[in-house]
C-alpha positions as CSV (number, residue, x, y, z in Angstrom):
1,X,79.1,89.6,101.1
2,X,81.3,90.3,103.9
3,X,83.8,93.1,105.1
4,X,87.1,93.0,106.7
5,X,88.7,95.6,109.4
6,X,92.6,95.2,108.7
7,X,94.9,96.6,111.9
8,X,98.8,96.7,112.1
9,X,99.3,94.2,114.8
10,X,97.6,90.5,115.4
11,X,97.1,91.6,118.8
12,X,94.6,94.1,117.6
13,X,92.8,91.8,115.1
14,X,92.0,89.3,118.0
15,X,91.3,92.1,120.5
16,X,88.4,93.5,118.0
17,X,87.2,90.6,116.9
18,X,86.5,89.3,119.9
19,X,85.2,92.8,121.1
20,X,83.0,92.0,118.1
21,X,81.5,88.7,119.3
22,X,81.1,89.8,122.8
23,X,78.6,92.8,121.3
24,X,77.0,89.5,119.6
25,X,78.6,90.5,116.1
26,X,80.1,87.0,114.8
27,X,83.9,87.1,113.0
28,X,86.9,85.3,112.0
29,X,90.5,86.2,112.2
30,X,91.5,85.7,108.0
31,X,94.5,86.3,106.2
32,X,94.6,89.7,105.2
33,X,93.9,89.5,100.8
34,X,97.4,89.7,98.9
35,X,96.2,92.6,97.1
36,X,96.1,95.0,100.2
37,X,99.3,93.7,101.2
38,X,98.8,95.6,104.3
39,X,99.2,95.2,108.1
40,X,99.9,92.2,110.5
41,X,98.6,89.9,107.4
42,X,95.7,88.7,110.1
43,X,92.2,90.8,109.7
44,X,88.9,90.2,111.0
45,X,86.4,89.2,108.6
46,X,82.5,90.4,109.4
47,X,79.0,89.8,107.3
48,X,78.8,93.2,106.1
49,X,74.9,93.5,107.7
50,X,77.0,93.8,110.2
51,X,78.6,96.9,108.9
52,X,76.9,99.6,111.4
53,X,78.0,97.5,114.5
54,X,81.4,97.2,113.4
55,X,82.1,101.1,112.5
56,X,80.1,101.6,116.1
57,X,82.6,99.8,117.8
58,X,85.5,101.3,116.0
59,X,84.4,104.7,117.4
60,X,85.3,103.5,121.0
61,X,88.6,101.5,119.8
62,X,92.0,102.4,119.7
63,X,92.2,103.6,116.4
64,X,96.6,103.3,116.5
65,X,96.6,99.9,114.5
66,X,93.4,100.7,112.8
67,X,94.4,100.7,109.6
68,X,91.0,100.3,107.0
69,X,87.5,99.0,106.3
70,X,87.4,96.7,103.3
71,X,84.7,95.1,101.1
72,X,85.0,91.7,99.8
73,X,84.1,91.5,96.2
74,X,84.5,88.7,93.3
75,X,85.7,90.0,90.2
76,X,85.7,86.5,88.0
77,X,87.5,84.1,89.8
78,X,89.2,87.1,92.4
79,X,88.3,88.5,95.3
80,X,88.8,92.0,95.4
81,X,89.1,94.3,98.6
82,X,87.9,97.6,98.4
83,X,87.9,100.2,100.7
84,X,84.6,101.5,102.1
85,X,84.2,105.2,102.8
């Protein structure tokens, strides 16, 4: 299963995830899911045992264009984003 981190701008997307891979945390810049119809339309996309890592290193980020934490899900042939608290 895997999470994404949504921001307002592409700027911040790339900045985090490569913030991401330099703590050794592996992403992908995705399209942002139509349902969430949200942001910059570019998010990062993280395994979610990565979870921990990723909400560390959003405690040190600028949190301006943060704009949610999202889990993947299938429901039938959809995937579903939903927010994690």
């Amino acid at each position: 299963m895997n999470i994404i981190v949504a921001f307002s701008s592409r700027n911040a997307s790339m900045r985090f995830s490569e913030a991401l891979r330099k703590g050794g945390v592996p992403s992908t810049l995705v399209n942002t899911p139509r349902d969430l119809s949200l942001g910059c339309g570019i998010s990062v996309r993280v395994e979610s045992r990565f979870t921990s890592k990723v909400q560390e290193l959003l405690m040190v980020t600028d949190k301006h264009s943060y704009l949610g934490t999202y889990k993947l899900m299938k429901s039938g042939s959809k995937t579903v984003a939903v927010p994690l608290r």
